[in-house]
N, C-alpha and C positions, 0 to 999 in steps of 0.2 A: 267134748273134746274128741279129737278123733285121729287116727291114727293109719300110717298108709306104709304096706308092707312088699315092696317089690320081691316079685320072684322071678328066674329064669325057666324059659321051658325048655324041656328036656332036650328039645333040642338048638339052642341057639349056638351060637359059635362066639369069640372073640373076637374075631377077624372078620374085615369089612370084604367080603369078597365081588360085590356090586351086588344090583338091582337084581338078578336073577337068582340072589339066595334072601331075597327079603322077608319069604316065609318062611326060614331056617330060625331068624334073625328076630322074629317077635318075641316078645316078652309078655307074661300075665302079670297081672296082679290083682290084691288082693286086698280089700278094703276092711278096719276095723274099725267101728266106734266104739271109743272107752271113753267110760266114765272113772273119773280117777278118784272120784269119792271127795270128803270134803277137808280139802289141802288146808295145811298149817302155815299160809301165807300173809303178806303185809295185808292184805285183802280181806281176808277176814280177822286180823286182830282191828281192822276201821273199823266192820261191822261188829265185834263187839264189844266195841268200845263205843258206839253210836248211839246215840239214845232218841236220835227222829226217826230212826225207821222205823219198819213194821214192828211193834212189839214182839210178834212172832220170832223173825227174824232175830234180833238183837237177843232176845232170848234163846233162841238156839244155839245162837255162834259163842255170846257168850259162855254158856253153860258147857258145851263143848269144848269151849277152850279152858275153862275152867279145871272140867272133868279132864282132861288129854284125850279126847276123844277125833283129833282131826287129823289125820292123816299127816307125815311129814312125805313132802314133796318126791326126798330121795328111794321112801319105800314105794311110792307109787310108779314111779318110772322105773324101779328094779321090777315090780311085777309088770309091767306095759312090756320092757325089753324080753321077760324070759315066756312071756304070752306068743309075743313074734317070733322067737326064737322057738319055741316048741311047734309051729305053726298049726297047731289041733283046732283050727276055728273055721268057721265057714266064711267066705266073703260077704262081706256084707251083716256080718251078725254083728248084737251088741256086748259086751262084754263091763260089768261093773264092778271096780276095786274087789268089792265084798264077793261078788260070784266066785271070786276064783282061790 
């Protein structure tokens, strides 16, 4: 999953003043890939409740869901949003639930 964070440069403007302020007027931005760990979704209560996949698998998610061990969706998007929000990251880095 991945995540994409517009930023203004310090110097852009609001106002369309025409073609002759179009380098006033650019914008950066700044890309993040997050891994948002392993969500407490309809998706994986299939996989553990599957018993043709990969044993592996179905034992993981299982036992994970079992244990509480997967992440709910809303605590992951609260850490994605305050990761953007603090913007301490580099472009282009990777970032995963647990790192942070």
């Amino acid at each position: 999953h991945s995540a994409l964070a517009k930023e203004h440069s310090p110097n852009s403007t609001q106002n369309d003043k025409g073609a002759d302020d179009k380098e006033e007027q650019k914008q950066t931005f700044k890309v993040l890939n997050y891994a948002p760990g392993p969500c407490d979704t309809q998706m994986t209560d299939d996989l553990a409740g599957c018993t043709v996949l990969d044993e592996g698998l179905h034992k993981y998610y299982s036992t994970s869901k079992q244990e509480k061990k997967l992440v709910r969706p809303e605590d992951t998007a609260k850490k994605l949003v305050q990761i953007l929000g603090l913007d301490d990251y580099e472009s282009g880095s990777h970032v995963d639930y647990y790192d942070v």
